[in-house]
gemmi code that builds the backbone of each chain (N, CA, C; Angstrom):
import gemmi

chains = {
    "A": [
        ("UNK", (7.742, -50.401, -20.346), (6.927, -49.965, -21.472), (5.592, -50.722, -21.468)),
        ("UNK", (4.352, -49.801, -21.527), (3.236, -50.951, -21.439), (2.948, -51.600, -23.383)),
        ("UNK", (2.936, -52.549, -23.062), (2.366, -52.931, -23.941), (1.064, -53.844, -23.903)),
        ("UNK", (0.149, -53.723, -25.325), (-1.329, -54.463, -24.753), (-1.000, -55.262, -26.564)),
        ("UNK", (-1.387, -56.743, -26.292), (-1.575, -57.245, -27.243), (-2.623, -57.993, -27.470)),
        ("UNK", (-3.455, -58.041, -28.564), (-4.694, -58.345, -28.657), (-4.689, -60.073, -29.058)),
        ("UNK", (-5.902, -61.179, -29.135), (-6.017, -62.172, -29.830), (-7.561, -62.234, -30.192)),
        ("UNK", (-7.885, -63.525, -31.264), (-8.772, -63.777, -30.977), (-9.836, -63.735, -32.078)),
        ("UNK", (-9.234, -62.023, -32.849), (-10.350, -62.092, -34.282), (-10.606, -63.326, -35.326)),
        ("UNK", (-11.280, -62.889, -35.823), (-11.517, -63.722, -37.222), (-12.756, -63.723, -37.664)),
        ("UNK", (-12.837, -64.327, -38.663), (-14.664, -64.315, -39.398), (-15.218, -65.434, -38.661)),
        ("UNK", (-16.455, -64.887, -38.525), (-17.494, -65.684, -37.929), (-18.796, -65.212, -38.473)),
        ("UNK", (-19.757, -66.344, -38.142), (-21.215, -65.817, -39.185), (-22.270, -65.547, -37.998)),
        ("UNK", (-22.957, -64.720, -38.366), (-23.874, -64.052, -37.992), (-24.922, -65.200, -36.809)),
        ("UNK", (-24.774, -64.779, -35.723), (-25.328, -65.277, -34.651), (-24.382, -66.039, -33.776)),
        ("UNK", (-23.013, -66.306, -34.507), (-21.977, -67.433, -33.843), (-21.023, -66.331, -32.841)),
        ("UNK", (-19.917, -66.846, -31.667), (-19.250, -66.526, -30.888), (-18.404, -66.406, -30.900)),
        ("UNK", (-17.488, -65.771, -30.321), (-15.903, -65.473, -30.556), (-15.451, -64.582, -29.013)),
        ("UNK", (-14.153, -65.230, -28.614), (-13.241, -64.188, -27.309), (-12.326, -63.817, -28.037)),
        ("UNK", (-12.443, -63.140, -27.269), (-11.235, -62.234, -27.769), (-10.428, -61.989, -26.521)),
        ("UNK", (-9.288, -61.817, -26.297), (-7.763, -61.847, -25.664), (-6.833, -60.725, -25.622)),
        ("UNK", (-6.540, -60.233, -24.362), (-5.810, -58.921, -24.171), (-4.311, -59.141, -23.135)),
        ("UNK", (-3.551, -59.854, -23.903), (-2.299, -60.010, -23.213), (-1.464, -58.236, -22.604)),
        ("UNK", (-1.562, -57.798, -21.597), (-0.926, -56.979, -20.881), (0.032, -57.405, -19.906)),
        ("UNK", (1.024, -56.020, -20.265), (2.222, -55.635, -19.906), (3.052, -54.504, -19.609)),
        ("UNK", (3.856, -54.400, -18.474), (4.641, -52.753, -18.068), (4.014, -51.985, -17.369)),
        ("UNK", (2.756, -53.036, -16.642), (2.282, -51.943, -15.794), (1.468, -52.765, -14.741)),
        ("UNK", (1.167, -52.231, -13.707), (0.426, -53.144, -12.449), (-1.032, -53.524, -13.109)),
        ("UNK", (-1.407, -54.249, -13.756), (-2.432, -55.212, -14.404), (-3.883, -54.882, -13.632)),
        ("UNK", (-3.581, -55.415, -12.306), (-4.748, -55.534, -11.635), (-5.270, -54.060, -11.007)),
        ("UNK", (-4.356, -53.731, -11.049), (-4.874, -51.549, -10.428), (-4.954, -51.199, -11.813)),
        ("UNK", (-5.121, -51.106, -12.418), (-6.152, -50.600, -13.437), (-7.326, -51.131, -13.982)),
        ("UNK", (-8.226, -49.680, -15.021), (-9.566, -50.120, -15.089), (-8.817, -50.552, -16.837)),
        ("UNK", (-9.756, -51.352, -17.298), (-9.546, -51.438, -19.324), (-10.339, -52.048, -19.848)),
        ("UNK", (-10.199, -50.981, -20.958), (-11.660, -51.369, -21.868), (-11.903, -51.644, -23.059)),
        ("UNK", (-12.563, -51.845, -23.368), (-12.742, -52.415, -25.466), (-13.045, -51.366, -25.602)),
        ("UNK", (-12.798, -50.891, -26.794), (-12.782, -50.269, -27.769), (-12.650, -50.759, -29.125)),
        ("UNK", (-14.281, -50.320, -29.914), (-13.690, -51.208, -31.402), (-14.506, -49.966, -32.569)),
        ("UNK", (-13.738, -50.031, -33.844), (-13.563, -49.281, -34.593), (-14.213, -50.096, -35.732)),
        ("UNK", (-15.165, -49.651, -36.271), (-15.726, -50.144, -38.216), (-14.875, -49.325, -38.807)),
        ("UNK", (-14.905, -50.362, -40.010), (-13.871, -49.710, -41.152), (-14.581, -48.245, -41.650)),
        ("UNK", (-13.294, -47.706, -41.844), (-13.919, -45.826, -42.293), (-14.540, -45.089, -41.044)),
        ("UNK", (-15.520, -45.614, -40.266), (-15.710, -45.147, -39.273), (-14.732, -44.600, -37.753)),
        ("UNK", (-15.177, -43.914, -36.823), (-14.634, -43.445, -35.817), (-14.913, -44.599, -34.306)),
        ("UNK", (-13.912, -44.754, -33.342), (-14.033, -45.517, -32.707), (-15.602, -45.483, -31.760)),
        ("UNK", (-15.812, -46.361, -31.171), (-16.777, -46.766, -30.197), (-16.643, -47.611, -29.083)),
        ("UNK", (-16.640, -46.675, -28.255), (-16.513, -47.319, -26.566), (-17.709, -49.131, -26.659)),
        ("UNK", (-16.818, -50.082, -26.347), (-18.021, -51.328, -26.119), (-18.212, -51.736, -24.355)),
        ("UNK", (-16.908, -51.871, -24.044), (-16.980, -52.406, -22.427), (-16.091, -51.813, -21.552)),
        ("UNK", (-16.032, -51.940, -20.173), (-15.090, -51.452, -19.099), (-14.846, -52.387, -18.446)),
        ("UNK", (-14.045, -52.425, -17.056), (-13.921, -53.186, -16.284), (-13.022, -52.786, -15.063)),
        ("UNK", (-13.502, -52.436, -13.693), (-12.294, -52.195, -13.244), (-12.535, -52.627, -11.773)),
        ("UNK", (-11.980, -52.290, -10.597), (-11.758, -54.030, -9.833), (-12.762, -54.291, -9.830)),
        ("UNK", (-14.129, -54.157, -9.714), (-14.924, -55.458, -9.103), (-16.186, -54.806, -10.502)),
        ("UNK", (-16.094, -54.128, -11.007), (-17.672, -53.599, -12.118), (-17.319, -53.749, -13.163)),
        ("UNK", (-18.420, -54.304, -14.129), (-18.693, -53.967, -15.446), (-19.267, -53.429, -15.998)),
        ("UNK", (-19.206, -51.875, -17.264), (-20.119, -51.710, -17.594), (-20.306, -51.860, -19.448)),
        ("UNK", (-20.934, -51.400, -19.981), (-21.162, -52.147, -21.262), (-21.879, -51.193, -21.992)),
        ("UNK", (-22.042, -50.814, -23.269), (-22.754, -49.982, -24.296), (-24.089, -50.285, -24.370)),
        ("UNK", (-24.790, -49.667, -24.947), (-26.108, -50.691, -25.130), (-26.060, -51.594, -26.590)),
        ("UNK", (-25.415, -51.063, -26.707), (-25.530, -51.498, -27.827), (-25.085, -53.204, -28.514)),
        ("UNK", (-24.060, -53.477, -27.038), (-23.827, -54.828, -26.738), (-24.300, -55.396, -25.155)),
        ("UNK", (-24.637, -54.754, -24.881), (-25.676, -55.522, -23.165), (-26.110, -56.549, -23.628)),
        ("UNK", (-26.206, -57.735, -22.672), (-27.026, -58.915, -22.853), (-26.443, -59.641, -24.120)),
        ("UNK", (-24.942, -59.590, -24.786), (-24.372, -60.329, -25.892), (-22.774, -59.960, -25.718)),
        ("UNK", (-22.412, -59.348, -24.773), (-21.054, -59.220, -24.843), (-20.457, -59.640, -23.163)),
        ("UNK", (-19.365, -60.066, -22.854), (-18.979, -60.396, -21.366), (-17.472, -59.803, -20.863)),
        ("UNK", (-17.459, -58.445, -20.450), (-15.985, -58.361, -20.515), (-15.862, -58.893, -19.126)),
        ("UNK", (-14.223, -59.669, -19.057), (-13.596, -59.948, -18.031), (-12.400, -59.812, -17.632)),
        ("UNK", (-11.758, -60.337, -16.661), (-10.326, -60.124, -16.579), (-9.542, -61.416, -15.399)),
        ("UNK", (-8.130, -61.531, -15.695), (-7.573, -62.507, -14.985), (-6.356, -61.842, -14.796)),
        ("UNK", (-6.227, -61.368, -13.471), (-5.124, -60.594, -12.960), (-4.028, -61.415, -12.711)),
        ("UNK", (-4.158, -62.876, -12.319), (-2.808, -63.319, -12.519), (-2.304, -63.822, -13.372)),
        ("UNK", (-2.892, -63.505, -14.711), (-2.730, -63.962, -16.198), (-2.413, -62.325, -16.795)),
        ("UNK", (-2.855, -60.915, -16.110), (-2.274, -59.747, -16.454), (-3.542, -60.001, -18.148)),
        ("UNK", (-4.714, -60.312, -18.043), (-5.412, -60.686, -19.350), (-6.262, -60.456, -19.292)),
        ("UNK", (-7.164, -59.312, -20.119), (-8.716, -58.879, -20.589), (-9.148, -59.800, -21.394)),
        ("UNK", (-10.406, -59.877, -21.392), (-11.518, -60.854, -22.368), (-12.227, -60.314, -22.730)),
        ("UNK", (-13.253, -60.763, -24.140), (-14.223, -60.198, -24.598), (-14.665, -61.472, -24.640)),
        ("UNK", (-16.301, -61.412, -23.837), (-16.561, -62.601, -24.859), (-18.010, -62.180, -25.750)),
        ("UNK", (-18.110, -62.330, -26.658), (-19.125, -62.145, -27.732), (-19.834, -62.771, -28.338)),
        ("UNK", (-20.654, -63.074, -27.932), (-22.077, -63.907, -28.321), (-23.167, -63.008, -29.477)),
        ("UNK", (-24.041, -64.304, -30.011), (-24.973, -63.375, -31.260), (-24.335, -62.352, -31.794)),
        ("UNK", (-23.169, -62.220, -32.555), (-22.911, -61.468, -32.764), (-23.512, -61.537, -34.526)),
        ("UNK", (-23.494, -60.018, -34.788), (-24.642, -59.470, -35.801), (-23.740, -58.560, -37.021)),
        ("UNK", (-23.816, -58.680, -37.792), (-22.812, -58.049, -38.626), (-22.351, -56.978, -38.322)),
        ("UNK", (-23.215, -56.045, -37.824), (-22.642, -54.567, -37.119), (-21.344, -54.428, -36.181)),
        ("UNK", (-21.469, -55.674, -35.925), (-19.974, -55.906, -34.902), (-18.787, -56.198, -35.706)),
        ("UNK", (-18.804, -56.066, -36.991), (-17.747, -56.244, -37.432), (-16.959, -55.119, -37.317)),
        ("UNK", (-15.651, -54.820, -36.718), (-14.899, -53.838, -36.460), (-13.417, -54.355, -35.910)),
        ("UNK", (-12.443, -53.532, -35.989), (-11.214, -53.905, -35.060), (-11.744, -53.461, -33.669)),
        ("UNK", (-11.031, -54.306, -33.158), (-11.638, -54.426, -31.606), (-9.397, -54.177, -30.887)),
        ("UNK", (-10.131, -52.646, -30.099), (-8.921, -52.417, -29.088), (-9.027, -52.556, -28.055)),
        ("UNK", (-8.067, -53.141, -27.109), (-7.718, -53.300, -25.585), (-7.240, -51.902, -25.500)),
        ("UNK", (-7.696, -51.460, -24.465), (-7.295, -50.194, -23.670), (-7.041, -50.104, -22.439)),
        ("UNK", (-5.978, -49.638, -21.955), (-5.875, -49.041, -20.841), (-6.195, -47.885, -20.268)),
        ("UNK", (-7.212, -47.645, -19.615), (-7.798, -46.340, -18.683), (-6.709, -45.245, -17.823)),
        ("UNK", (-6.691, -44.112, -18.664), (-6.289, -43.456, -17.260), (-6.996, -43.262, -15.892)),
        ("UNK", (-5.805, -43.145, -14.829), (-6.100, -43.374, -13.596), (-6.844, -42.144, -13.759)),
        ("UNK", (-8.401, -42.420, -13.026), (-8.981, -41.591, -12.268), (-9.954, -40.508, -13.659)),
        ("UNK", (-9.575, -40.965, -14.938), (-10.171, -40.395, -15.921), (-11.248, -41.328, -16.645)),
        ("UNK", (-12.042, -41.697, -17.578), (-12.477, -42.922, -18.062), (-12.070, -41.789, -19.764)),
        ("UNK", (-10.999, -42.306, -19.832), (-9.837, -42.435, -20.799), (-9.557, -43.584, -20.972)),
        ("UNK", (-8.365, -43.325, -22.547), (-7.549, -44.374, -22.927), (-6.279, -43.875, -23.083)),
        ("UNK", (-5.119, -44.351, -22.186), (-3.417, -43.422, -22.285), (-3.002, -44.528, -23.093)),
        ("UNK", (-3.427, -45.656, -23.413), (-2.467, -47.133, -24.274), (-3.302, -47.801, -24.635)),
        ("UNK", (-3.603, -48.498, -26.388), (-3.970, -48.864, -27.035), (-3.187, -49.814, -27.629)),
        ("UNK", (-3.957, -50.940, -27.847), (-3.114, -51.922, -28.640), (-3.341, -51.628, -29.568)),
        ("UNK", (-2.636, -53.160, -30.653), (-2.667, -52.843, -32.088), (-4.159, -53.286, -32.404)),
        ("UNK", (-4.656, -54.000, -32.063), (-6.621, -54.096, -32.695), (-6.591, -55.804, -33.143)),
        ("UNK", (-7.729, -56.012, -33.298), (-7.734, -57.371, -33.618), (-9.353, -57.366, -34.314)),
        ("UNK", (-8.826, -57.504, -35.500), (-10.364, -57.826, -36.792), (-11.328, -58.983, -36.636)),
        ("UNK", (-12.588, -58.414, -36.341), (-13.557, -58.938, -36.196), (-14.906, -59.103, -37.171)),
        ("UNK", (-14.432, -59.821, -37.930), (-15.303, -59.542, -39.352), (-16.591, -60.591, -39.001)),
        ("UNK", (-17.762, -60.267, -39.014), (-19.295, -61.091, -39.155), (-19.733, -61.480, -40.150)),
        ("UNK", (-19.688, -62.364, -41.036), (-20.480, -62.597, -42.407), (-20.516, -63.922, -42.453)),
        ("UNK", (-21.733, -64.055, -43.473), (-22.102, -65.427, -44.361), (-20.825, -65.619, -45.123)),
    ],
    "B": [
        ("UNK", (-24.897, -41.182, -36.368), (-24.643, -40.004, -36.064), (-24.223, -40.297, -34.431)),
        ("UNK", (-22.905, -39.245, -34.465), (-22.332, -39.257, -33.281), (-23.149, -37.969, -32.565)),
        ("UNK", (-22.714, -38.417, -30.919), (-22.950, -37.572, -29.671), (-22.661, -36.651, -29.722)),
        ("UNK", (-21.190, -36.751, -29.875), (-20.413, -35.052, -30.234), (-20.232, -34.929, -31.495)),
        ("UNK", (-19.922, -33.850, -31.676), (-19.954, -33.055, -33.077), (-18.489, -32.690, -33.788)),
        ("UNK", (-18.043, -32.458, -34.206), (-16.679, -32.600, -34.925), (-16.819, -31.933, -36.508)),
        ("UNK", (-16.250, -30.908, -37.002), (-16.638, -30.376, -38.079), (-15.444, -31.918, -38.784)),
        ("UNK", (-16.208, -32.372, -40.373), (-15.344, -33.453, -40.686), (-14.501, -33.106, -41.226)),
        ("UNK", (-13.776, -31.810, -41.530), (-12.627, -31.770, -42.186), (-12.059, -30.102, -41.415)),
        ("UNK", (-10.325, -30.473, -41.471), (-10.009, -28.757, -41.312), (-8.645, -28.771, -42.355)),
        ("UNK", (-8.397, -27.858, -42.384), (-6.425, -27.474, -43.284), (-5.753, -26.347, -42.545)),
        ("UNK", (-4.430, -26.219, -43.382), (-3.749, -25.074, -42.438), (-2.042, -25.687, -43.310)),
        ("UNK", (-1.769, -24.695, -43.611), (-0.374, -24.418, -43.647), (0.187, -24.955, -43.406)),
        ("UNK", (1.971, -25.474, -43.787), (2.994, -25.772, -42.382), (2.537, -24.483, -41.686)),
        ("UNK", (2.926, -24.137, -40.101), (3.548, -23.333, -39.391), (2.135, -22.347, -38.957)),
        ("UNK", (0.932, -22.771, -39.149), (-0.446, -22.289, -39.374), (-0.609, -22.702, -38.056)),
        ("UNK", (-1.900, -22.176, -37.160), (-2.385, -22.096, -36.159), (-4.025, -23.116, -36.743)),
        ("UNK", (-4.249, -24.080, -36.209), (-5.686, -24.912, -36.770), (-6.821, -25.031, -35.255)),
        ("UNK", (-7.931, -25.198, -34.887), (-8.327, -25.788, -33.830), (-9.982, -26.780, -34.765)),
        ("UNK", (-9.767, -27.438, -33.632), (-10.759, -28.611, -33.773), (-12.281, -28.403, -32.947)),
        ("UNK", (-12.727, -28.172, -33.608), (-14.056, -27.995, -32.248), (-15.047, -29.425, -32.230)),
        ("UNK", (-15.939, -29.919, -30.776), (-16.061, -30.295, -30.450), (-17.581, -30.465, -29.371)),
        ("UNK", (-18.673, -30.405, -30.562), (-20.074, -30.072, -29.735), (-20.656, -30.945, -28.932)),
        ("UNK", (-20.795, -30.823, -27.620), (-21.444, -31.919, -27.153), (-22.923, -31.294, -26.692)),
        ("UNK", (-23.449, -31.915, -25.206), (-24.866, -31.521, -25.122), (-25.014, -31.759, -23.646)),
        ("UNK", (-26.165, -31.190, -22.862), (-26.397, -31.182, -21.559), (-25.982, -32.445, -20.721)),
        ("UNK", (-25.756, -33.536, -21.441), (-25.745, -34.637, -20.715), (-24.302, -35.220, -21.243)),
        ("UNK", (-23.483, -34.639, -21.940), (-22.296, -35.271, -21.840), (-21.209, -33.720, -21.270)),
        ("UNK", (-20.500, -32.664, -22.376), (-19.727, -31.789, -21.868), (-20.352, -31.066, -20.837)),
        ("UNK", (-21.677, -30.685, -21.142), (-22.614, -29.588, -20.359), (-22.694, -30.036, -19.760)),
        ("UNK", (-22.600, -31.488, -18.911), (-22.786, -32.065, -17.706), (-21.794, -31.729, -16.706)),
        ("UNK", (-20.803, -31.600, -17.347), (-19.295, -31.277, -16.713), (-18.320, -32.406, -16.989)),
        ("UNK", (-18.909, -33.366, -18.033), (-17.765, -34.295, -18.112), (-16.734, -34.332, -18.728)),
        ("UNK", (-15.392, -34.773, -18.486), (-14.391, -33.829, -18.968), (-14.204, -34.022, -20.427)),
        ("UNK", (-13.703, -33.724, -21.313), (-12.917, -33.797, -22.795), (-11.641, -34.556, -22.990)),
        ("UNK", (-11.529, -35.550, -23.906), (-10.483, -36.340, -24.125), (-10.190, -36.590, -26.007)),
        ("UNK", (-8.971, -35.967, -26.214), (-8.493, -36.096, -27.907), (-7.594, -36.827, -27.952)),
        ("UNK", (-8.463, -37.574, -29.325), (-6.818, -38.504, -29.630), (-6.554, -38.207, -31.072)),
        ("UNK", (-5.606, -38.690, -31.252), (-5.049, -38.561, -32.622), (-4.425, -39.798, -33.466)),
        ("UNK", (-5.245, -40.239, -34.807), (-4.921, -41.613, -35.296), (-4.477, -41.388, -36.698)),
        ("UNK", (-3.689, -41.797, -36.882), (-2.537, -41.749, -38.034), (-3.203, -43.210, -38.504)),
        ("UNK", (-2.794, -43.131, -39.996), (-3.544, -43.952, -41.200), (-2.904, -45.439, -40.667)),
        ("UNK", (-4.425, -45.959, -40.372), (-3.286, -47.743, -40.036), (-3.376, -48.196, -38.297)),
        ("UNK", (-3.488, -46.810, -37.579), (-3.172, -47.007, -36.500), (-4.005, -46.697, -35.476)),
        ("UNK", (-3.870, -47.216, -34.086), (-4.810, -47.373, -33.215), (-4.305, -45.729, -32.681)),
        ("UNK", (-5.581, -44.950, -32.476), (-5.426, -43.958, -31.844), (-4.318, -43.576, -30.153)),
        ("UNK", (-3.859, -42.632, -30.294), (-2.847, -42.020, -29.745), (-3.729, -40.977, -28.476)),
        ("UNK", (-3.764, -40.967, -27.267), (-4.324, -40.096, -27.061), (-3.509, -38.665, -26.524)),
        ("UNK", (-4.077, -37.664, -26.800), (-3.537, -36.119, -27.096), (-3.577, -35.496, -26.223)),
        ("UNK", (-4.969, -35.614, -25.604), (-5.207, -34.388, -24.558), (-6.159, -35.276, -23.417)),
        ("UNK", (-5.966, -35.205, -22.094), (-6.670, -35.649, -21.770), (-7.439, -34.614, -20.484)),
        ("UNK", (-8.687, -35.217, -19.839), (-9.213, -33.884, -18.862), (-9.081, -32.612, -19.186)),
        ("UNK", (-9.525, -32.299, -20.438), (-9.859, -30.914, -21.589), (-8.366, -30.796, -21.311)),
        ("UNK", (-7.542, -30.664, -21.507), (-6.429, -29.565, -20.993), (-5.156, -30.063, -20.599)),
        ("UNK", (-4.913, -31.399, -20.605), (-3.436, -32.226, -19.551), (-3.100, -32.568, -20.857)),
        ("UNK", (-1.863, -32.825, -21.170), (-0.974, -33.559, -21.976), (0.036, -34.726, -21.437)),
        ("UNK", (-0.896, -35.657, -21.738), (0.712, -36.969, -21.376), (1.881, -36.736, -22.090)),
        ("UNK", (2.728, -37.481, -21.243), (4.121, -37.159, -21.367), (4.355, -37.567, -23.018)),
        ("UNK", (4.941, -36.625, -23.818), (5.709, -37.030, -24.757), (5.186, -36.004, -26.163)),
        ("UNK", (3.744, -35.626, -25.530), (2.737, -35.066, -26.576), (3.377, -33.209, -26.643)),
        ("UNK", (4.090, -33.057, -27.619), (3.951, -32.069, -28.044), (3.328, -30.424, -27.353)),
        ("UNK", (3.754, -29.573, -26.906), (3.776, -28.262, -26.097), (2.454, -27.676, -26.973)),
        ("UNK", (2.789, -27.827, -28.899), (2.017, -27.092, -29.907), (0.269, -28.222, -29.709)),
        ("UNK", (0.284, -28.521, -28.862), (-1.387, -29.209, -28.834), (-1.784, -28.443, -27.523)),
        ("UNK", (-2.922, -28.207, -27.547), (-3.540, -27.504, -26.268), (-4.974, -27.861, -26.578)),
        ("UNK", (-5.693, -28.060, -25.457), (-7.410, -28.027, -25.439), (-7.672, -27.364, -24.699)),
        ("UNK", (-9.231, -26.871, -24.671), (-9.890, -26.178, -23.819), (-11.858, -26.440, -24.023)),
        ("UNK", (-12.021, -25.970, -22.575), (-13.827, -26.352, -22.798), (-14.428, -25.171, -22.105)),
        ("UNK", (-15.675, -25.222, -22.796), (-16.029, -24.051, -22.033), (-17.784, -24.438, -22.584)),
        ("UNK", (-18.658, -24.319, -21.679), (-19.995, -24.553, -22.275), (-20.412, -26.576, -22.080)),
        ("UNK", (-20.737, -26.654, -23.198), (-20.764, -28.025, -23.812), (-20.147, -27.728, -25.057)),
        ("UNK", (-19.018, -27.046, -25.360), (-18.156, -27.383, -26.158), (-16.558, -27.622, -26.176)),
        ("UNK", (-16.094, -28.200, -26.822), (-14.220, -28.139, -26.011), (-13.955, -27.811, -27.439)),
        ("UNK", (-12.853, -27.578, -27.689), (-11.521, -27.505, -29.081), (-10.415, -28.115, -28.699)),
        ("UNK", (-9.789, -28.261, -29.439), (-8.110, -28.424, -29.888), (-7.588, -27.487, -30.899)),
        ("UNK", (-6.704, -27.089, -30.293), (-5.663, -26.341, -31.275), (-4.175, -27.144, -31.328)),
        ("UNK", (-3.813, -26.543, -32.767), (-2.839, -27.353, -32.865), (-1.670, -25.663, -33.282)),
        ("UNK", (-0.886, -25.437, -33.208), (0.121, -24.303, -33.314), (1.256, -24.957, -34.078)),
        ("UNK", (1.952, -24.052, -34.942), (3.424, -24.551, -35.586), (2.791, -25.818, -36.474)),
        ("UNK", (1.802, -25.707, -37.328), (1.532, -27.114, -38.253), (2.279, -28.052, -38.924)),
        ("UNK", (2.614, -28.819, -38.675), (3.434, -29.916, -39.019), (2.862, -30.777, -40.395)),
        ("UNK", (3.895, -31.364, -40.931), (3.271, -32.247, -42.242), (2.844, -33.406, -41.278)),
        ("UNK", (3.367, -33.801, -40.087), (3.180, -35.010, -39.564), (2.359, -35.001, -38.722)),
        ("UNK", (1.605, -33.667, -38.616), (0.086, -33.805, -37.940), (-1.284, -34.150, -38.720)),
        ("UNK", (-0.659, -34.669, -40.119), (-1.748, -34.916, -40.831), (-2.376, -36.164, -40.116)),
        ("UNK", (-3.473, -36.338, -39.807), (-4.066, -37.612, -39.292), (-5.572, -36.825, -39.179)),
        ("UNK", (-6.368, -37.880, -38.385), (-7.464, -37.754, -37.808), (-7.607, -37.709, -36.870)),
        ("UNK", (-8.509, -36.875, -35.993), (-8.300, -36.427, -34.829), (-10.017, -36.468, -33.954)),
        ("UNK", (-10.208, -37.081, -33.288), (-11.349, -37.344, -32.155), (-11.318, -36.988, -30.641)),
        ("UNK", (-12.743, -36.634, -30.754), (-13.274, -35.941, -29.110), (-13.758, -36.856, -28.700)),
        ("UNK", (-13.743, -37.283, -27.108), (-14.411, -38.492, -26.608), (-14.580, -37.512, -25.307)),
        ("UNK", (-15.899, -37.566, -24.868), (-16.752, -37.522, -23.046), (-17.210, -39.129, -22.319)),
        ("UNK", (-17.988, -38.793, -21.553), (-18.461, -39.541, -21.008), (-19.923, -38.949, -20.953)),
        ("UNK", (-20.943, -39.615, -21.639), (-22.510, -39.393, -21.190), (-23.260, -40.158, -20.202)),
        ("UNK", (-24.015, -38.921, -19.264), (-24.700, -39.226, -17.936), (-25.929, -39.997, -18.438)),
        ("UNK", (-26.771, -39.606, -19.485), (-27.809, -40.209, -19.992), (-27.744, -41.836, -20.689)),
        ("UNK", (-26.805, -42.209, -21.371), (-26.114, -43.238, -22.192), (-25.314, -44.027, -21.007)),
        ("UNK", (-24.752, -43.653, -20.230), (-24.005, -44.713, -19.000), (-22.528, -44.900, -20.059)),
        ("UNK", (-22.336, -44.163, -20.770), (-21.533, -44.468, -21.873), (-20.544, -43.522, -22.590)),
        ("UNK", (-18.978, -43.509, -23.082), (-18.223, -43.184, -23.482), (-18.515, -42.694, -24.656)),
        ("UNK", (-18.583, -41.498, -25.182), (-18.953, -41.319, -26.473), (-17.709, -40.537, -27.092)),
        ("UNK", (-18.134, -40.902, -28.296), (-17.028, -40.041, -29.243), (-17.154, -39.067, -30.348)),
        ("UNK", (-16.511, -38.468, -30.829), (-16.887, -37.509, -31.956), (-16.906, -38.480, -32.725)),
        ("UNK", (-17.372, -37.653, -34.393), (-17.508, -37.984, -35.677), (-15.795, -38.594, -36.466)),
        ("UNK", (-14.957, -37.483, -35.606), (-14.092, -37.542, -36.310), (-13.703, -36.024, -37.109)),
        ("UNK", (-12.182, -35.583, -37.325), (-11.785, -34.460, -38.151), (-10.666, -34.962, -38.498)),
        ("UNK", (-10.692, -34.894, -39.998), (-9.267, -35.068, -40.760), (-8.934, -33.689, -41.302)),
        ("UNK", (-7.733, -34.009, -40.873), (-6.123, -32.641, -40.437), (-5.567, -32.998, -41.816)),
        ("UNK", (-5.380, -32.131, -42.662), (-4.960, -31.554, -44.284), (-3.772, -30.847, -43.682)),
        ("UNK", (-2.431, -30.968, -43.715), (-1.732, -29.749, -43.845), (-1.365, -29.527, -45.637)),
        ("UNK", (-1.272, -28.313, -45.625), (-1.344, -28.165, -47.546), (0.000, -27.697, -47.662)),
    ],
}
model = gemmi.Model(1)
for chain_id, residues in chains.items():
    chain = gemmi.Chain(chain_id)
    for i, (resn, *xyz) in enumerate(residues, 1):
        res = gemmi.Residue()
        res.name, res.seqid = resn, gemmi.SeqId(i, " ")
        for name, pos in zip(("N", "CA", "C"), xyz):
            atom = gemmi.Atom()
            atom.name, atom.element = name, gemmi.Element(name[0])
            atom.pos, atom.b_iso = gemmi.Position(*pos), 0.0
            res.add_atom(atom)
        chain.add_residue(res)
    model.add_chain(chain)
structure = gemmi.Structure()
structure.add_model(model)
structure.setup_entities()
């Protein structure tokens, strides 16, 4: 069964940093691509990052303030998030890519990322 | 304002026939990039429905079907269920953006 479990949220103030943590499982880790995905409250989701073996790509909307990574013998995605600006406040999902689609077949549960004074 | 388009609300019966439409534009569906629906129940991280306009992963229901044609795709949903009430999203991929986009969003009323 795959499962993706997230870490990492919490409040932080406006300009400060935060990783975030994608414990994966039930499936070959390193042959797949996965990506953030994060959701504002009331709002509809928004693609942030990818990653799959050797590329990254990124929204614009976080280029130059966000770092996705990965550690295949840890089976573990990263976010890392710098300057971050209140707009980033959202649940933030680990995803798994379908093969050969730039899809999501498995979603974790999310991890809250609130920005404020 | 989203990429794609998503009327924000639909309804339908139990046992009602509903579809979801799904506008995109030269540089995301009209490009040829494929169509992907998910479906998120109150609370929860989206489910995905349909994937490559038209495939269903294993487990998803016979009564969901998509289709594209243009730069637009739908979802239909057949046999309406009380437990298809949720919200329901279109996601492409845009050539212009380098980027995954998504609908607005449609929340599913069964009455």
């Amino acid at each position: 069964e795959v499962q993706l479990l997230e870490s990492g949220g919490g409040l932080v103030q406006p300009g400060g940093s935060l990783r975030l943590s994608c414990a994966a499982s039930g499936f070959t880790f390193s042959s797949n691509a996965m990506s953030w995905i994060r959701q504002a409250p009331g709002k509809g989701p928004e693609w942030v990052s990818a990653i799959d073996g050797g590329r990254t790509y990124y929204a614009g909307s976080v280029r130059g303030r966000f770092t996705i990574s990965r550690d295949n013998s840890k089976s573990t995605l990263y976010l890392q998030m710098n300057s971050l600006r209140a707009e980033d406040t959202a649940v933030y999902f680990c995803a798994k890519e379908v093969v050969g689609a730039p899809a999501a077949d498995y979603w974790g549960q999310g991890t809250l990322v609130t920005v404020s004074s | 304002q989203s990429v794609l388009t998503q009327p924000p609300s639909v309804s339908g019966a139990p046992g009602q026939r509903v579809t979801i439409s799904c506008t995109g534009s030269s540089s995301n569906i009209g490009a040829g990039s494929d169509v992907h629906w998910y479906q998120q129940l109150p609370g929860t991280a989206p489910k995905l429905l349909i994937y490559v306009n038209s495939n269903r992963p294993s487990g998803v229901p016979e009564r969901f079907s998509g289709s594209k044609s243009g730069t637009s795709a739908s979802l239909a949903i057949t046999g309406l269920q009380a437990e298809d009430e949720a919200d329901y999203y279109c996601q492409s991929h845009d050539s212009s953006l380098r980027e995954w986009v998504f609908g607005g969003g449609t929340k599913l009323t069964v009455l």
